[in-house]
C-alpha positions in Angstrom: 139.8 67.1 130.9 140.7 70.5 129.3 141.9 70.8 126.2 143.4 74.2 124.3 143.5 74.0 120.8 144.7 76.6 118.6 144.4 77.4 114.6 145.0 80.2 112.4 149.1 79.7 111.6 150.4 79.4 108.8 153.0 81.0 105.8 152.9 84.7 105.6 155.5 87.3 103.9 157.3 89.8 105.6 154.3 92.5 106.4 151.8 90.8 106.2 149.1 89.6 109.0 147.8 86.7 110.6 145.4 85.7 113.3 145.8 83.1 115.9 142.8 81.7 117.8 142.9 79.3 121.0 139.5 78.2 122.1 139.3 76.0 125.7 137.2 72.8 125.6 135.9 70.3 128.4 134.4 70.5 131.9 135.8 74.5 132.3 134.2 76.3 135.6 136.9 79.3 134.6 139.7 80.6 133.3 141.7 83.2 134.3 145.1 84.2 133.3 145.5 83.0 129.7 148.7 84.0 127.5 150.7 83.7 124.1 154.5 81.6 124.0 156.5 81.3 121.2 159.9 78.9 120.5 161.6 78.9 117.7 164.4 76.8 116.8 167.5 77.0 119.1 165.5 79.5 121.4 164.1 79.5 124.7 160.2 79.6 125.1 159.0 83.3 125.4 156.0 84.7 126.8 154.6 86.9 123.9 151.4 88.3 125.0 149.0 87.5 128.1 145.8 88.7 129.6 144.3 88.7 132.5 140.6 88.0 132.7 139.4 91.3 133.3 141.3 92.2 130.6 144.5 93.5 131.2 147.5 92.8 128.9 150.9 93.1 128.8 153.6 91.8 125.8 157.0 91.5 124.7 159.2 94.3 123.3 159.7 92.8 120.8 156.1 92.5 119.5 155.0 95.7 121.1 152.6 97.8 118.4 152.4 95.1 116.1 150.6 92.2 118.3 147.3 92.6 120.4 145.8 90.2 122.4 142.0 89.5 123.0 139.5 87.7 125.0 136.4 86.1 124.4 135.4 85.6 128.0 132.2 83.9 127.1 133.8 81.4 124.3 136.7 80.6 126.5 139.0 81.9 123.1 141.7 83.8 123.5 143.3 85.9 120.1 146.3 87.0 118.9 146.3 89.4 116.1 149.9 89.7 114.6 150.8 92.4 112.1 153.6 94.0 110.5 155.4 90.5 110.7 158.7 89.7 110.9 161.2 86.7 109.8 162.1 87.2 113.3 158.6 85.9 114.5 159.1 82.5 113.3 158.0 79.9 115.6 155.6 77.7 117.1 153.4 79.5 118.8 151.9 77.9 121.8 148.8 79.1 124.2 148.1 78.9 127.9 146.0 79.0 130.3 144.6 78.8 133.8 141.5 76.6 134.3 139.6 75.1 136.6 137.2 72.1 136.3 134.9 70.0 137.1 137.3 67.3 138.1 140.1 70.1 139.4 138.6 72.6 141.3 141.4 74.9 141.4 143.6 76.3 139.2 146.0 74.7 136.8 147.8 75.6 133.9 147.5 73.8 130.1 149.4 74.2 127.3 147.7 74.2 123.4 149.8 71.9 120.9 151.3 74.9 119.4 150.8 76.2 115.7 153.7 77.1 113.6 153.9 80.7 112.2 156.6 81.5 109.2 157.6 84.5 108.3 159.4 84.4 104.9 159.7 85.7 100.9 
């Protein structure tokens, strides 16, 4: 089974920084595409960031010059640098992931448990 788990949320004041890490565990053959959500209360889940595995990215407007997302091809982690935050960047913030395995030998998508990121004074 594959497993995403993420760390590095937390409580941050307006402007300031935080890094979010997702490393994939279990039987992995590869990953692929892997990507950045976010929910926050009342809202629809929104793709933040995402990268392909040779590295191309693409992100939100919203986040746009003040989020960058990374790869660690040989780790299976995937980063999320966030800076010059917001209050309106409050949310859980969720990974994904294509993966194969040992047991699935094709591609299929898991989700991380989701970390909570607040932005407030």
């Amino acid at each position: 089974q594959v497993q995403l788990v993420e760390s590095g949320g937390g409580l941050v004041q307006p402007g300031g920084s935080l890094r979010l890490s997702c490393e994939a565990s279990g039987s992995i053959l590869r990953i692929n595409a892997m990507g950045w959500y976010r929910q926050a209360p009342g809202k629809e889940r929104e793709l933040v960031a995402d990268s392909t595995r040779g590295g191309n990215t693409n992100y939100a407007d919203s986040v746009k010059g003040r989020f960058t997302i990374s790869r660690d091809n040989a780790k299976n982690t995937v980063y999320l640098q966030m800076n010059s935050l917001k209050p309106e960047d409050t949310a859980v913030y969720y990974c994904n992931g294509d993966v194969t395995s040992t047991v699935v030998p094709y591609y299929r998508n898991y989700w991380g448990q989701g970390t909570q990121v607040t932005v407030s004074s």
